[in-house]
Backbone as CSV, one residue per row, in Angstrom:
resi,resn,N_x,N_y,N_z,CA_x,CA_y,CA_z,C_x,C_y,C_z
1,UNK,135.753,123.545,86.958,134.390,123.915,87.309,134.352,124.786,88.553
2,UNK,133.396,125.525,88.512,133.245,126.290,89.916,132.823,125.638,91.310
3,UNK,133.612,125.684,92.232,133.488,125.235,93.244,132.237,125.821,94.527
4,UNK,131.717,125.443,95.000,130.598,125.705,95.615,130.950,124.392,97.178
5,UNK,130.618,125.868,98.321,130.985,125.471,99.789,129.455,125.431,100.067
6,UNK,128.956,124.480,101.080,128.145,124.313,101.779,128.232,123.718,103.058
7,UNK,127.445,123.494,104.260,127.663,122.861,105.118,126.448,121.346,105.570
8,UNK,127.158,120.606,105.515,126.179,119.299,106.083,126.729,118.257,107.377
9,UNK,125.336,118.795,107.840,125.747,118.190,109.136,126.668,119.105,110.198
10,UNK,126.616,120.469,109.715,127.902,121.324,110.132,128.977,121.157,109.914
11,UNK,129.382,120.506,109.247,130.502,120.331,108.113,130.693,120.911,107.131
12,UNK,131.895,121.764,106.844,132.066,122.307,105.251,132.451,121.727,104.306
13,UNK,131.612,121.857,103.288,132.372,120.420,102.374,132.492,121.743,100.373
14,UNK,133.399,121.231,100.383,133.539,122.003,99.046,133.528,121.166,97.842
15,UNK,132.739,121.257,96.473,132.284,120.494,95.746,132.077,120.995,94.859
16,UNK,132.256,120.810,93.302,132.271,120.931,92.148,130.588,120.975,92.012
17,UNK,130.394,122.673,91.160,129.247,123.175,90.830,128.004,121.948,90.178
18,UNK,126.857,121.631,90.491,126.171,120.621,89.844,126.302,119.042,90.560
19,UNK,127.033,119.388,91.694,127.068,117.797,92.425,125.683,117.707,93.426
20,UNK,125.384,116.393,93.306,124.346,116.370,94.092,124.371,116.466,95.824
21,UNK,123.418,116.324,96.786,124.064,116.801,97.864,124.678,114.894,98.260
22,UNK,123.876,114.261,97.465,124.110,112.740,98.054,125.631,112.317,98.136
23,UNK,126.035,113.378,96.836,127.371,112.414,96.499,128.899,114.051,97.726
24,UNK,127.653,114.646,97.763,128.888,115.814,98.551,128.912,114.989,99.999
25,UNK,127.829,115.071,100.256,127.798,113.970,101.732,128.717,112.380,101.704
26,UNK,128.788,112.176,100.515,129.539,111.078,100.941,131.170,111.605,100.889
27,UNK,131.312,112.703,100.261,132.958,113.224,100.199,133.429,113.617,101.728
28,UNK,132.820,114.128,102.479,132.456,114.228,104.035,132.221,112.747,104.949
29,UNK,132.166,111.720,104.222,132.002,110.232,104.643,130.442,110.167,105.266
30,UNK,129.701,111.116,105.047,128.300,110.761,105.600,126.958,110.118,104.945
31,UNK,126.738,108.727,105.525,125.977,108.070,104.796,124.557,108.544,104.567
32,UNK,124.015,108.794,103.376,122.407,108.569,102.919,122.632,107.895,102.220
33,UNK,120.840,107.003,102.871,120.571,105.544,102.265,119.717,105.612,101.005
34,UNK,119.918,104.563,100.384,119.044,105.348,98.865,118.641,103.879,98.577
35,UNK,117.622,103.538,97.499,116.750,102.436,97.340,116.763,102.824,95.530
36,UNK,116.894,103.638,95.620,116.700,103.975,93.433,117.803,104.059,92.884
37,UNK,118.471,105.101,93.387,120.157,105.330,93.021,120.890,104.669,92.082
38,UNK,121.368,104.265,91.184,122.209,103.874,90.245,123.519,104.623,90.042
39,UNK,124.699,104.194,90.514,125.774,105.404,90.345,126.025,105.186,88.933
40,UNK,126.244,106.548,88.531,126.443,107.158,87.054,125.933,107.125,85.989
41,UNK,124.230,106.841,86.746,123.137,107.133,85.858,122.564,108.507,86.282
42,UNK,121.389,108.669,85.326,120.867,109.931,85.610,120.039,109.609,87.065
43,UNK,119.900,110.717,87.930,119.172,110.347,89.528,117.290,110.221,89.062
44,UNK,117.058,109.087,89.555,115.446,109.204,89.170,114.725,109.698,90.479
45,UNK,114.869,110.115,91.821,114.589,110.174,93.021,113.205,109.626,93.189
46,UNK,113.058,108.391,92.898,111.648,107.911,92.864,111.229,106.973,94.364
47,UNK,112.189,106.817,95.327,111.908,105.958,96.660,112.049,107.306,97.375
48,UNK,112.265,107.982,97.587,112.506,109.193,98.912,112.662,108.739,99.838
49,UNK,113.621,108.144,99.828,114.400,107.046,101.231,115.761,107.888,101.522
50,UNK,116.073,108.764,100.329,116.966,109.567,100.809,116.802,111.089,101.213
51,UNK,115.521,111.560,101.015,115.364,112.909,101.590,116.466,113.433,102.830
52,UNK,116.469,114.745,102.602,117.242,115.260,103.775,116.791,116.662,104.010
53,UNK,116.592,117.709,104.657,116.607,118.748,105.787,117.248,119.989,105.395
54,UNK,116.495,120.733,104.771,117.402,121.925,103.988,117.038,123.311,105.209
55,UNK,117.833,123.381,105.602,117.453,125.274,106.372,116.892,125.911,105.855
56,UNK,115.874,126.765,106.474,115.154,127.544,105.127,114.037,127.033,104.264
57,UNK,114.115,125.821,104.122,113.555,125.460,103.114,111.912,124.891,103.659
58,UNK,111.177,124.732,103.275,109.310,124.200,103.731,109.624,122.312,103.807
59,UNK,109.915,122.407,102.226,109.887,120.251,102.238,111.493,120.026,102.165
60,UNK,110.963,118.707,102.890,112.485,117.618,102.047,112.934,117.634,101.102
61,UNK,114.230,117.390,101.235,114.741,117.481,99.266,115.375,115.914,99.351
62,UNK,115.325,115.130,98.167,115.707,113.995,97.550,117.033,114.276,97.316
63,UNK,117.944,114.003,98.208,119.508,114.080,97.845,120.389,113.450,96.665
64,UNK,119.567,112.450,96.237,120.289,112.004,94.994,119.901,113.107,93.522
65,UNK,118.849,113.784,93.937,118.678,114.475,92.611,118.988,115.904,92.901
66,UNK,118.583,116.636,94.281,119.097,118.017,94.576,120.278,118.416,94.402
67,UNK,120.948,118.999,93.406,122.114,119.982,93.585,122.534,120.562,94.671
68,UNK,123.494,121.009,94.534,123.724,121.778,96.073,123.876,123.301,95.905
69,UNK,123.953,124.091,96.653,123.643,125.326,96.314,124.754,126.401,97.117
70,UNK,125.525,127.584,96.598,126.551,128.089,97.884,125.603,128.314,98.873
71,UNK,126.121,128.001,100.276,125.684,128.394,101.482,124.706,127.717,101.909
72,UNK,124.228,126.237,101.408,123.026,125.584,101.937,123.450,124.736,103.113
73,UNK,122.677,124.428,103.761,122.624,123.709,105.214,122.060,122.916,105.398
74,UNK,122.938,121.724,105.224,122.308,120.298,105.223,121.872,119.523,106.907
75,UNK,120.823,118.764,106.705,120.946,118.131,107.574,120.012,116.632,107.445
76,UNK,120.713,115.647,107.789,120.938,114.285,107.513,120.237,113.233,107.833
77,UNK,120.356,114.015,109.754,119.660,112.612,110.470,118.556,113.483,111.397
78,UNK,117.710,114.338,111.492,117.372,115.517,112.397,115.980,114.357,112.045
79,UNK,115.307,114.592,113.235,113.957,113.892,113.892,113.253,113.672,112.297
80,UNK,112.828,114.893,112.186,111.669,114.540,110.991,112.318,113.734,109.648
81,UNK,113.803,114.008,109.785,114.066,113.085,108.578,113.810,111.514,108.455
82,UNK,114.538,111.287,110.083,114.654,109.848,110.417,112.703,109.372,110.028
83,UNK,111.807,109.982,110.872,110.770,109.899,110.666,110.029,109.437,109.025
84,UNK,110.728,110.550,108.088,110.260,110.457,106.935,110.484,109.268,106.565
85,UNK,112.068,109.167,106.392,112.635,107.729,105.928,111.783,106.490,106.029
86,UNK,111.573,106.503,107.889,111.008,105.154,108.349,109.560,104.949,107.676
87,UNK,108.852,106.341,107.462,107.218,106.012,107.201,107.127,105.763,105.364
88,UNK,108.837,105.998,104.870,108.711,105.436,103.211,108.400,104.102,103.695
89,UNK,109.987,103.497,104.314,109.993,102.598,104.484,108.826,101.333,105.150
90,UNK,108.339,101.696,105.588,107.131,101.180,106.248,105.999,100.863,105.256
91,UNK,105.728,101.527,104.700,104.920,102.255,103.040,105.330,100.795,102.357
92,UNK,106.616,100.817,101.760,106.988,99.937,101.221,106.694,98.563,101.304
93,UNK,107.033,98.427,102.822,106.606,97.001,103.536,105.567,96.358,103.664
94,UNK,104.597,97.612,103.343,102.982,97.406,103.961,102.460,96.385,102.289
95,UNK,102.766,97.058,101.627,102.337,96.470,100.349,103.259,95.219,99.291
96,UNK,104.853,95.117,100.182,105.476,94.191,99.439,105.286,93.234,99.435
97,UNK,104.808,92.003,98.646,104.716,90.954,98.868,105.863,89.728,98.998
98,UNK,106.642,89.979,99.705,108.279,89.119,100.050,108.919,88.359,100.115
99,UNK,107.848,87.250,100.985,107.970,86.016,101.022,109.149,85.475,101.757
100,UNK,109.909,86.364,102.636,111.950,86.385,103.031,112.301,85.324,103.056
101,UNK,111.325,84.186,103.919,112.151,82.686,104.221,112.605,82.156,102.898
102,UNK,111.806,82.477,101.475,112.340,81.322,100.315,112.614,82.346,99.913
103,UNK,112.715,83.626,99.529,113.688,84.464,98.846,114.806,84.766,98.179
104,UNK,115.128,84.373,97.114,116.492,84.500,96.586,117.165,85.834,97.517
105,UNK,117.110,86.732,97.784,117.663,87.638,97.716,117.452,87.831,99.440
106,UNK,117.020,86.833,100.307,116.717,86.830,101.970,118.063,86.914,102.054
107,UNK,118.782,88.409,102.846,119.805,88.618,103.814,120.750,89.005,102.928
108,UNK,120.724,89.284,101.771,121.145,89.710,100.695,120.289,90.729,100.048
109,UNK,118.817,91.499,100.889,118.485,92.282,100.074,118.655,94.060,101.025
110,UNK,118.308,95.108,99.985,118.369,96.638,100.246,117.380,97.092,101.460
111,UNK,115.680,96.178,100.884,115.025,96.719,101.664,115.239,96.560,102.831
112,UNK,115.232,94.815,102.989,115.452,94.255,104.768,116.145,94.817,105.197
113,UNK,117.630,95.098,104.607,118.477,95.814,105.243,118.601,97.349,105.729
114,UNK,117.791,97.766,104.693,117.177,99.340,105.507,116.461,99.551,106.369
115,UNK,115.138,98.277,106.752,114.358,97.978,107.593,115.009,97.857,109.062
116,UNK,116.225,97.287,109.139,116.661,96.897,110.101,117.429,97.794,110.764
117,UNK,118.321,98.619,109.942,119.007,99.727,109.952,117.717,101.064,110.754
118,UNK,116.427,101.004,110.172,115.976,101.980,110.303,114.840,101.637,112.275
119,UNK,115.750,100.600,112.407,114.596,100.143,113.383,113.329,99.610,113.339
120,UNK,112.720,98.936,112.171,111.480,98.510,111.836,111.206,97.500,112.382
121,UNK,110.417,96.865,113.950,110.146,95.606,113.981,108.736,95.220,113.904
122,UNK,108.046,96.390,113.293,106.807,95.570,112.839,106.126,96.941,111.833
123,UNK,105.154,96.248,111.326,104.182,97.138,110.267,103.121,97.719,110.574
124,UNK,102.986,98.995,110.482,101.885,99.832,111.226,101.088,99.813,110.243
125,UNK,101.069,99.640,109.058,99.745,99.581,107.849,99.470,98.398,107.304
126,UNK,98.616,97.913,107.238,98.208,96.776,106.895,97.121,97.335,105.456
127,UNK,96.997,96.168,104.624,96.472,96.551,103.537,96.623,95.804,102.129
128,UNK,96.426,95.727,101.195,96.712,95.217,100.452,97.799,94.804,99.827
129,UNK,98.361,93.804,99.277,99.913,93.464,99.063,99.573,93.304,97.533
130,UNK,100.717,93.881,96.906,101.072,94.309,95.125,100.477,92.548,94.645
131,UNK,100.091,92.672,93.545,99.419,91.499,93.032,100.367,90.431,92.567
132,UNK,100.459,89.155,92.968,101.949,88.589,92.540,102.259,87.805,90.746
133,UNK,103.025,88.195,90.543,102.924,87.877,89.179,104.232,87.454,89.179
134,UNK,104.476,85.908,88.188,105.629,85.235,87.914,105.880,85.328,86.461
135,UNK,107.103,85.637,85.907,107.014,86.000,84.711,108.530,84.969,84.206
136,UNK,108.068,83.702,83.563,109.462,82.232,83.266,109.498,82.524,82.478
137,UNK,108.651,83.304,81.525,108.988,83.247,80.067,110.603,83.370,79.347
138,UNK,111.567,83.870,80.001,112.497,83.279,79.285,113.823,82.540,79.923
139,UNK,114.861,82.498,79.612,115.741,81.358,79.690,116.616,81.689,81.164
140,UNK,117.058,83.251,80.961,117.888,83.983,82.107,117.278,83.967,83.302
141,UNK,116.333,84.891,82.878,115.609,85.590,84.028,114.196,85.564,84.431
142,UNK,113.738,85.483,85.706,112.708,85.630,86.581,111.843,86.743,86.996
143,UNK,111.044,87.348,87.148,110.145,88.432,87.239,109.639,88.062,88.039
144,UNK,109.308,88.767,89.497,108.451,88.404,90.228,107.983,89.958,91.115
145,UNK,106.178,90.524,89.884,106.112,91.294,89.806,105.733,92.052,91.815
146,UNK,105.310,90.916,92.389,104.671,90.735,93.995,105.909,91.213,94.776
147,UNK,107.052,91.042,94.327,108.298,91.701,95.165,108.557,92.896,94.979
148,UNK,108.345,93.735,93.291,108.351,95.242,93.347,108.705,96.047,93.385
149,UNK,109.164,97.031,94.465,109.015,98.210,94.969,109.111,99.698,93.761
150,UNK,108.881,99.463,92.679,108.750,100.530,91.942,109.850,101.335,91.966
151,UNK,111.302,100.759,92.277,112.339,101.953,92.594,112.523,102.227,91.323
152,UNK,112.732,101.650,89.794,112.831,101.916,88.411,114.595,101.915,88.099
153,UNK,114.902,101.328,88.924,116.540,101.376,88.751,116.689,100.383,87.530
154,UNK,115.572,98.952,87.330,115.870,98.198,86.094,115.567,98.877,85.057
155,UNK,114.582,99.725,85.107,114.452,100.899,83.744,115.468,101.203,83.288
156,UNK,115.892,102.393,84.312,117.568,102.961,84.195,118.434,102.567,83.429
157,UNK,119.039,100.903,84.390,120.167,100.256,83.521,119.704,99.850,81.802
158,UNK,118.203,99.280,81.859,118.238,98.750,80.305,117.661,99.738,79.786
159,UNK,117.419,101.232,79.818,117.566,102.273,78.823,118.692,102.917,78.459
160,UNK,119.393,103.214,79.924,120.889,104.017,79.650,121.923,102.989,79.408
161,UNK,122.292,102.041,80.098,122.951,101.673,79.994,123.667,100.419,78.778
162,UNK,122.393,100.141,78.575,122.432,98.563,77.536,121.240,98.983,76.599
163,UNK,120.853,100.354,76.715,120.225,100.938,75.353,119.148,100.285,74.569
164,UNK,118.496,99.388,75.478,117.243,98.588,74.886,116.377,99.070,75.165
165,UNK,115.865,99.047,76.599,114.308,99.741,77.219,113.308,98.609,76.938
166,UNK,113.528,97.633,77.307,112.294,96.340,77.010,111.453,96.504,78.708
167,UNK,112.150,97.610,79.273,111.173,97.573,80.548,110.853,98.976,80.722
168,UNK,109.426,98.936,81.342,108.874,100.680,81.552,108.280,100.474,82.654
169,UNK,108.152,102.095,83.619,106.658,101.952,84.267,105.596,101.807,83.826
170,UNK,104.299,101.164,84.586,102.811,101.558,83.646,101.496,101.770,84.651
171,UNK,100.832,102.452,84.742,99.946,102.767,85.245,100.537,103.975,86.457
172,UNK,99.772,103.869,87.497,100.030,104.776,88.722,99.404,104.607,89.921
173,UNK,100.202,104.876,90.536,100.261,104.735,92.360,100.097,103.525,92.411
174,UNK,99.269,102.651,93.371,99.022,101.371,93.568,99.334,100.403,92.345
175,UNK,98.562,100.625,91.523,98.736,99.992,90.455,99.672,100.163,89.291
176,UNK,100.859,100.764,89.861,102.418,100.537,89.194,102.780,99.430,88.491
177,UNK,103.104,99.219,87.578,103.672,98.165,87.492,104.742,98.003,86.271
178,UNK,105.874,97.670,86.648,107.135,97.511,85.816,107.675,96.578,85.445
179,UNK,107.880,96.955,83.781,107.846,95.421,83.062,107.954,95.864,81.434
180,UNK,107.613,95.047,80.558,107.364,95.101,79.387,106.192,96.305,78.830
181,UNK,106.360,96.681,77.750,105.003,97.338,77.426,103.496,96.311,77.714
182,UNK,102.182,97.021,78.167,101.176,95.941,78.508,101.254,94.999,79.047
183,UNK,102.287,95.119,79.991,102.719,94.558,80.585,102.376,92.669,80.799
184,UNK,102.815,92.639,79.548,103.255,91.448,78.584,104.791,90.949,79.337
185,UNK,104.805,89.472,79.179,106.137,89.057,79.377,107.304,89.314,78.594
186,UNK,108.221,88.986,79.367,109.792,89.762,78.989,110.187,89.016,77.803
187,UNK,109.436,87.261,77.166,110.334,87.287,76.239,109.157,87.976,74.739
188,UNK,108.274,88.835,74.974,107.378,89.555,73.713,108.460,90.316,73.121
189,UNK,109.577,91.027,74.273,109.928,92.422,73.692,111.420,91.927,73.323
190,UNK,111.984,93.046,72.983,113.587,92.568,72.542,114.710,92.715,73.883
191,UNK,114.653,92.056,74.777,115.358,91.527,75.775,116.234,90.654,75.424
192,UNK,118.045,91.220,75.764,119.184,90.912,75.868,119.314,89.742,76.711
193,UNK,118.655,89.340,78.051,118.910,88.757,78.488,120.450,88.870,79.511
194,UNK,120.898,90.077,79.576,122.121,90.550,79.837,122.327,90.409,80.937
195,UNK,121.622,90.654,82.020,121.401,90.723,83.664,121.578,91.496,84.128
196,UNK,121.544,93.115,83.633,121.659,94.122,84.218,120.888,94.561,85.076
197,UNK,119.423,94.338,84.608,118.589,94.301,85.695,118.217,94.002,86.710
198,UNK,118.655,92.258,87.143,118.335,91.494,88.265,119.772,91.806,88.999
199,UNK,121.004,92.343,88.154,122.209,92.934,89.188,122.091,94.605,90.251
200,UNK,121.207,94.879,89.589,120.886,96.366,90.103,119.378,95.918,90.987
201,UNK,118.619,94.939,90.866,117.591,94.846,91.551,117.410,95.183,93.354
202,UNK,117.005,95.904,93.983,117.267,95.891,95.761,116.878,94.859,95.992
203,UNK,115.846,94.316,95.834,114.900,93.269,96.219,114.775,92.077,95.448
204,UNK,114.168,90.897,95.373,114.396,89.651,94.740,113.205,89.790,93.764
205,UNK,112.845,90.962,92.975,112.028,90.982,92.063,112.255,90.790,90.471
206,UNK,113.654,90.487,90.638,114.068,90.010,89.175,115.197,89.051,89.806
207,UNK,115.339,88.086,89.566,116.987,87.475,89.210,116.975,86.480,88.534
208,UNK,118.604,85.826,88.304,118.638,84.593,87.232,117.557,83.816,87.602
209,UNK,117.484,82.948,86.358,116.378,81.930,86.106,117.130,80.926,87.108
210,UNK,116.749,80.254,87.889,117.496,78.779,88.482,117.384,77.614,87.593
211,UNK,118.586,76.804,87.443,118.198,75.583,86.466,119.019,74.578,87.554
212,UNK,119.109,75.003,88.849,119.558,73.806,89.852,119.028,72.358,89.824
213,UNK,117.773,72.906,89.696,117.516,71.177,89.308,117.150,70.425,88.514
214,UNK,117.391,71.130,87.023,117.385,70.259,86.178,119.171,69.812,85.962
215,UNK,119.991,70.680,86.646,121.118,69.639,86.668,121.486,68.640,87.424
216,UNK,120.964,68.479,88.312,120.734,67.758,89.396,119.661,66.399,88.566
217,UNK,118.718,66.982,87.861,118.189,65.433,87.472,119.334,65.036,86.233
218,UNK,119.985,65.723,85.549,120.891,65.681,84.679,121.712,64.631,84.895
219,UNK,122.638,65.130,86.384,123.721,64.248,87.047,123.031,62.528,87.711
220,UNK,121.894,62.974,88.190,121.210,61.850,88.488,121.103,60.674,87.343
221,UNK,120.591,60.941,86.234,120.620,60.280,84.586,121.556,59.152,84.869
222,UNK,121.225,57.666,84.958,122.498,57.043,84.549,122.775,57.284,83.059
223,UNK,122.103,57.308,82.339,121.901,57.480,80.883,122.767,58.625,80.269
224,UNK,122.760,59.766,80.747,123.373,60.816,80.495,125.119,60.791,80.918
225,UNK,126.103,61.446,80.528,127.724,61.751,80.711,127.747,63.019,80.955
226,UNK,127.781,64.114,82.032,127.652,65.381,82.641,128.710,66.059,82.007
227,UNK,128.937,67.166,81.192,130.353,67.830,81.309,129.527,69.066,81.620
228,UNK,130.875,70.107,82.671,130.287,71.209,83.181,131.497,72.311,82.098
229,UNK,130.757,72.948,81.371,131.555,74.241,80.780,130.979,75.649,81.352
230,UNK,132.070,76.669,81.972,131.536,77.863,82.562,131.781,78.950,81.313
231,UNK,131.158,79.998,81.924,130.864,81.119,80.424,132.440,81.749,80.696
232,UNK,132.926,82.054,79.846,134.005,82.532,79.836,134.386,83.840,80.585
233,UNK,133.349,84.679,80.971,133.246,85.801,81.574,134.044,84.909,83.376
234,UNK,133.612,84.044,83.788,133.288,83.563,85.376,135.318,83.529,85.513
235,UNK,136.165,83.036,84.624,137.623,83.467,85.028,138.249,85.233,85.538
236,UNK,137.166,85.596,85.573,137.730,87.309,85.671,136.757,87.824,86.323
237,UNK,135.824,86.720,87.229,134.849,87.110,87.947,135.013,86.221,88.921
238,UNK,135.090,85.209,89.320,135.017,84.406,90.635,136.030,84.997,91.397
239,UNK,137.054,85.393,91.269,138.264,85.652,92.174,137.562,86.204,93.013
240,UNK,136.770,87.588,92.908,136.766,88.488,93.707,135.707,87.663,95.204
241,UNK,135.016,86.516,94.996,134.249,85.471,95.626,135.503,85.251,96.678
242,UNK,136.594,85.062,95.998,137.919,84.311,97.430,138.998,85.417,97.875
243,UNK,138.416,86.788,97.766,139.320,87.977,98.310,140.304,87.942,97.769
244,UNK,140.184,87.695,96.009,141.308,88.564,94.910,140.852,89.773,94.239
245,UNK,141.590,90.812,93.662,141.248,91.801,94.085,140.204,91.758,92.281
246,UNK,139.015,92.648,92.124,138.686,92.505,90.926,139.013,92.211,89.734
247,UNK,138.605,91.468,89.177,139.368,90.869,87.319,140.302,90.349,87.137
248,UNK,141.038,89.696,88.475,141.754,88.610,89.071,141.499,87.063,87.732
249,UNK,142.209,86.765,86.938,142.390,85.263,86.468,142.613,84.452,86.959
250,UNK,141.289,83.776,87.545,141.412,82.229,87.800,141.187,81.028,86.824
251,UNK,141.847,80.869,85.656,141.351,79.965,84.757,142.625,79.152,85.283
252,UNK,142.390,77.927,85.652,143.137,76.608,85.914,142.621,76.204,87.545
253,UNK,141.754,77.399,87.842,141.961,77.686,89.806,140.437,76.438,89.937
254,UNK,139.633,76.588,89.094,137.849,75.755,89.255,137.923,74.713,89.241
255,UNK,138.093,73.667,90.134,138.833,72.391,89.959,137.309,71.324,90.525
256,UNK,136.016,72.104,91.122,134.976,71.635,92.018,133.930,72.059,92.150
257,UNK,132.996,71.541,92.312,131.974,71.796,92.765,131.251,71.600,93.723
């Protein structure tokens, strides 16, 4: 492919024709933060958490979806970017409904962690918070439409990737909302149940269903005899939990709980 030089950050970075600037910046080791992003899906640039600073140019460009161009002039962290970033981010906050202390996903999630990164210690907009909606309907997984943020990365994975699409956007601006068609619960449509979605989620707006305590009243049962069987996938997945290196076999290693 044809190679194409640009500079970011005043750096020359040389890069195969059609790369975005997100992924040239990281060949240069320079971080942009992104909230939608899916690597080696198509770029949806729908959070603009990654905008960046083109010379020349009037607006921001969305680095996960901009190409790069010979001779363009990137820039990364310059006042108005940092600015932009923080007032997505802020945006975001103003309307998420979060909840962090009981949060599945508290200290483990994208946004907080960009929040913190970006210097956020409080919310300059106050206003209405996304309407909260709990969605049990099925066995896996949890919906919890009040957490949000419209990044569409669960779209992504269950159209491209696992080729179903049981989730869409619907409506606009405020009243976004992503989910099923009519936004009907997840078990109306033909949902895999796969977990692609709540694995790509930033935020704790999808994840596994918890059944902690119905095993817990389970084990409690004098009545009941407990046997624990794991899915066969978890031998070529826990390792990497005790710093073995991915797809590591631990079958004989699960001895506890």
């Amino acid at each position: 492919p044809c190679m194409i030089t640009l500079h970011i950050n005043h750096c020359p970075v040389e890069v195969p024709e059609g790369t975005t600037i997100l992924h040239a910046a990281r060949k240069v080791g320079i971080k942009i933060p992104t909230l939608c992003h899916v690597e080696s899906l198509c770029p949806i640039g729908a959070c603009r958490v990654c905008v960046v600073e083109l010379e020349d140019a009037r607006n921001l460009a969305a680095a996960c979806s901009m190409p790069v161009a010979k001779g363009m002039k990137v820039h990364t962290n310059t006042r108005r970017v940092r600015h932009a970033r923080r007032l997505v981010v802020e945006l975001l906050l103003s309307e998420h409904n979060g909840e962090c202390q009981t949060c599945d996903r508290n200290e483990d999630c994208e946004l907080q962690g960009l929040a913190a990164e970006l210097g956020i210690r409080e919310i300059e907009y106050t206003g209405e918070k996304t309407r909260k909606r709990i969605d049990a309907s099925t066995p896996a997984l949890l919906r919890d439409n009040g957490k949000c943020i419209k990044c569409r990365r669960c779209v992504s994975v269950c159209a491209e990737m696992q080729d179903v699409g049981a989730l869409w956007p619907q409506n606009r601006g405020f009243e976004t909302v992503i989910g099923p068609a009519f936004n009907h619960d997840l078990s109306t449509v033909p949902c895999v149940q796969c977990g692609q979605c709540a694995a790509v989620c930033p935020v704790g707006a999808i994840t596994e269903q918890p059944h902690v305590d119905r095993v817990w009243d389970a084990i409690d049962d004098p009545d009941k005899h407990v046997v624990v069987q794991t899915a066969p996938a978890i031998r070529a997945a826990l390792g990497e939990c005790f710093g073995y290196p991915p797809g590591t076999l631990v079958t004989g290693k699960m001895t506890a709980a």
